[in-house]
N, C-alpha and C positions, 0 to 999 in steps of 0.2 A: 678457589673462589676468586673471581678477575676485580680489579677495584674498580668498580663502575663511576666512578669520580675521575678518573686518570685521564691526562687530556690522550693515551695511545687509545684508550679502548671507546673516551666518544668519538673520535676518529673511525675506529673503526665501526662500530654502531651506525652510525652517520654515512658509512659504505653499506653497511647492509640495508639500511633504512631507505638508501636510494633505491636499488635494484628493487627491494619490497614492492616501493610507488609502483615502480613500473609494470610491474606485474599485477598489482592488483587493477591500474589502468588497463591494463589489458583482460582481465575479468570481466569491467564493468563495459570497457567497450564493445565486447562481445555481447553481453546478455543487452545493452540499449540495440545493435544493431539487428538481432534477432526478434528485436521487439517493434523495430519501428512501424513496420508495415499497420501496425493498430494505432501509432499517432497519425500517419498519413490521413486512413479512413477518418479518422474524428476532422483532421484540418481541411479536406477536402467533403465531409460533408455526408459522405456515407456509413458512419455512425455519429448518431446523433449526443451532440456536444452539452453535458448537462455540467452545472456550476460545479460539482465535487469533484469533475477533474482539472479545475484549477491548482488542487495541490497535490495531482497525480501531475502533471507537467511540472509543475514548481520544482517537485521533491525529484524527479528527474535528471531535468535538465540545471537544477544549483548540484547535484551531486560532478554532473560531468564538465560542470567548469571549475568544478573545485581540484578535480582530478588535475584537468589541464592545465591550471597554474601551479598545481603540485611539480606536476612536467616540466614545466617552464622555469620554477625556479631551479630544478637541478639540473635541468640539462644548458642552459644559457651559457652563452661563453664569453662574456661579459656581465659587467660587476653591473646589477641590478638592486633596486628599492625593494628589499627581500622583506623587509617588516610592513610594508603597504601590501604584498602581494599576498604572503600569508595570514594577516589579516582579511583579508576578501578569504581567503582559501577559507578559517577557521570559523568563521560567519557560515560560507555557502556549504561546510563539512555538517556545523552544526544544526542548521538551517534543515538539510537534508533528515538528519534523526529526527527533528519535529515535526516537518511533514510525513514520516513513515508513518509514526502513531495516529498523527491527524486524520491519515488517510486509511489505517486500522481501526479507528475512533467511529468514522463516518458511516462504515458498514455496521456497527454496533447498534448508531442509532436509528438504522431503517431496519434493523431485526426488531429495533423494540419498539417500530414504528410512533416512533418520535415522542417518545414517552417525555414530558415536561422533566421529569425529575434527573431522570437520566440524561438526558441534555444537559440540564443543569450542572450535575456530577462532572459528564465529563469537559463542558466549557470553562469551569473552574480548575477540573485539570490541568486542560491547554495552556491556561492564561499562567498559572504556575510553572508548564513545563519553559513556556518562551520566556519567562522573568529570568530565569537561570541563560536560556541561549543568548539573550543579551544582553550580557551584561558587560561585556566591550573585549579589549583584547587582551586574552588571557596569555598569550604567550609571544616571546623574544627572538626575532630572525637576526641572521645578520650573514654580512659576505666570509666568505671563508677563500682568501687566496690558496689553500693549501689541497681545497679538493677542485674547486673553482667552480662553487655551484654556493648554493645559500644551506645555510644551517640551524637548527631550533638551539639557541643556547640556553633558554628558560621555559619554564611555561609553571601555568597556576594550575596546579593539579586538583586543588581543592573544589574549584567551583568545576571543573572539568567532570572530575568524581562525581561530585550532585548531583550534575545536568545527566551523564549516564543511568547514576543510580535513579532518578528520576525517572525515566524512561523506559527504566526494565521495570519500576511498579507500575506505571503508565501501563505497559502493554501487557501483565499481568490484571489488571485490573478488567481491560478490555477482554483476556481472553474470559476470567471467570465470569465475565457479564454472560458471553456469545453462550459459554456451557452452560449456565442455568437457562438461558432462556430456548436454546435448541436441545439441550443433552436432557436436563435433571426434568426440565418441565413436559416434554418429547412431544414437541409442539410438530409436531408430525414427521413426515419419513420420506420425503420426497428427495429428489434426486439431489434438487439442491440446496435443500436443507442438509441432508450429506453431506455436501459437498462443504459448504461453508463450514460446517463443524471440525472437519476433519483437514482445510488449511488454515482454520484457528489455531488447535494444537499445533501444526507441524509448524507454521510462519512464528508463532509465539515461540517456540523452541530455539527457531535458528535467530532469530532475533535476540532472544535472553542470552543465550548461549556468550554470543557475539561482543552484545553489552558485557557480561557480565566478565568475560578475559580482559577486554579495555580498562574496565574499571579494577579489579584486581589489580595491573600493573600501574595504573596511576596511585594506587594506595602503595606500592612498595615503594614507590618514587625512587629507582636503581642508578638514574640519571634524567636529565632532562629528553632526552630521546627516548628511551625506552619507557617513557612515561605517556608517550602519545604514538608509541610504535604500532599499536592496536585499535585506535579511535580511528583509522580511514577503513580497515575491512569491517569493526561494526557499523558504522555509517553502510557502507556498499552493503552487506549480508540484510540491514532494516529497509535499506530503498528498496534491495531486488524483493524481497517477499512483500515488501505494501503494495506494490506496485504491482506485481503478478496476480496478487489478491485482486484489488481492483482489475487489471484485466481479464481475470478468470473468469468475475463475476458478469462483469459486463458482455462477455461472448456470449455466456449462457444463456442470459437472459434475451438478448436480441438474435438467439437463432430457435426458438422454439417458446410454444403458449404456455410455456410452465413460468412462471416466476414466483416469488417468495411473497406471499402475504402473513403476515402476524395473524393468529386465532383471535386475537381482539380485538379484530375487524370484522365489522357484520358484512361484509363482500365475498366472505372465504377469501379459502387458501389459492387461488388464482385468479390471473389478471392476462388477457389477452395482450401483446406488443402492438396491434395492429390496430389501430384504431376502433376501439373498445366503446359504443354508444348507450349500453345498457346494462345492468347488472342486477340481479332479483335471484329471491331465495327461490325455486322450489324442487317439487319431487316426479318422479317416472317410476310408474307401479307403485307408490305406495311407499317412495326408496327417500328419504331426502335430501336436497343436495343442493347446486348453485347454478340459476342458468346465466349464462352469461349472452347478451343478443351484443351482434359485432355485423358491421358493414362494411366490406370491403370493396372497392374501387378499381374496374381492373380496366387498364387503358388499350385500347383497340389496335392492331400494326396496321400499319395502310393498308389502302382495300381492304379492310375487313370493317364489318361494322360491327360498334360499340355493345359491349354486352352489359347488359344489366346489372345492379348492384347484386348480392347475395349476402345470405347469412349463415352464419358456422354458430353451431349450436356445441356451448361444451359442457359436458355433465359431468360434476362431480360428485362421486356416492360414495358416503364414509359405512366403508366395514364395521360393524359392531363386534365380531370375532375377538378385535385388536385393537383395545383405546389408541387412539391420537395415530393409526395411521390412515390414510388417504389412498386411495385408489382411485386413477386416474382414466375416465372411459370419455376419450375426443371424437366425438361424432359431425363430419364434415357432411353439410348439405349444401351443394350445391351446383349449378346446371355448369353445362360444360363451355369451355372460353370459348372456343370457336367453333 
């Protein structure tokens, strides 16, 4: 058993802790650059920019400047202001874990279509979980002539502990919310009703998981290093799944007329993307179901002349075989563009 107190083994600690960074930089730089081509679309305008991904960019882009001044302090070859730097670092690490959940949070509350109570629930969450992220600088840098890069010589494991353990009931709380109200209550069967249930479980996994190693070694407290050796891949393991989440959700819905309505909307269970002018209950043969009247707009190439508005009529008929599933019959009318 090595004495994790001994100033040879934080030394060497403090050698593996560097090469770690790097590589786990190089994880997350990979999975942002496979992702960017979905920020471009949002900043150029070809998906449309809606307020909750304010804290899908946030939790992003503070994850990968936290990385980069991780970078910077151990690779610099000169003696630099290490406790300014990892300060900003410890902010934009912990910054990161709160918008994962925020951004897991946000999906919860348009499952439960903005249920009063549950907003409430989880905005008091929130406001608990950022008390603990700021509570100022929990941990001690300093230069180290001897490796010639910056080193954590302290840290407050305590509030570190919390603010983790925080976050893993955080996003247990969030998952059993998504499961009663898609799984237990079987608020229907659609594709992407599926789909959200099923990266609840898997993202709340790698997330717990994640948290919950971090947190372990911050309670053994084996040394000041190996007390926060595991807080930068939970941070990267919660941004990559909040984030994929959100993106997942968002392709879906903007590449076909299925989207996610709660049963305790008198509109049903779908909502056209395309500029949706009408919505009304009824039935075909005697079936009942949702009409939905949609007018779309179709722009003429030169020389040709301008084609008329149309409508897409979509019907939906619930199976009576098989409480709470939905079957899906899209009936396109209309004349041809050119």
């Amino acid at each position: 058993m090595p004495d994790w107190s001994s100033q040879a083994e934080l030394l060497k600690d403090a050698a593996v802790f560097v090469k770690f960074q790097h590589a786990l930089l190089g994880v997350y730089a990979w999975e942002w650059f496979i992702s960017l081509p979905f920020d471009w679309q949002v900043l150029t305008g070809r998906k449309r920019f809606r307020w909750p991904l304010i804290f899908y960019f946030a939790n992003r882009y503070l994850l990968l400047g936290a990385l980069i001044g991780i970078a910077i302090g151990f690779d610099t070859f000169q003696e630099i202001n290490c406790q300014s730097l990892f300060t900003f670092n410890q902010f934009a690490g912990d910054a990161a874990v709160g918008l994962a959940s925020i951004n897991l949070s946000l999906r919860t509350l348009a499952i439960w279509s903005q249920n009063m109570y549950i907003k409430a629930l989880l905005v008091i969450i929130i406001l608990g979980h950022w008390s603990l992220i700021l509570q100022g600088v929990l941990l001690d840098a300093q230069w180290s002539d001897e490796l010639g890069s910056c080193i954590i010589q302290d840290t407050n494991t305590t509030i570190l502990a919390a603010t983790f353990t925080y976050s893993m009931c955080f996003d247990l709380i969030v998952l059993l919310l998504n499961a009663y109200k898609l799984g237990v209550r079987r608020q229907g069967k659609s594709r992407l009703t599926k789909m959200i249930f099923k990266d609840g479980l898997v993202f709340f996994f790698i997330a717990f998981l994640a948290n919950l190693i971090a947190t372990v070694f911050m309670f053994l407290k084996l040394n000041s290093i190996m007390s926060v050796v595991f807080n930068v891949p939970a941070a990267i393991a919660s941004t990559i799944v909040a984030t994929r989440a959100v993106r997942r959700l968002t392709n879906f819905t903007s590449s076909g007329p299925e989207m996610y309505q709660p049963s305790g909307s008198s509109t049903g269970a779908m909502r056209s993307h395309s500029g949706t002018r009408g919505l009304s209950t009824t039935g075909r043969k005697g079936q009942p179901g949702v009409h939905v009247q949609m007018e779309t707009f179709v722009r003429a190439e030169e020389g040709m002349s301008p084609t008329s508005e149309f409508d897409n009529h979509i019907t939906l008929k619930r199976q009576p075989a098989e409480q709470g599933s939905v079957e899906y019959d899209v009936e396109t009318k209309a004349p041809a563009a050119f």
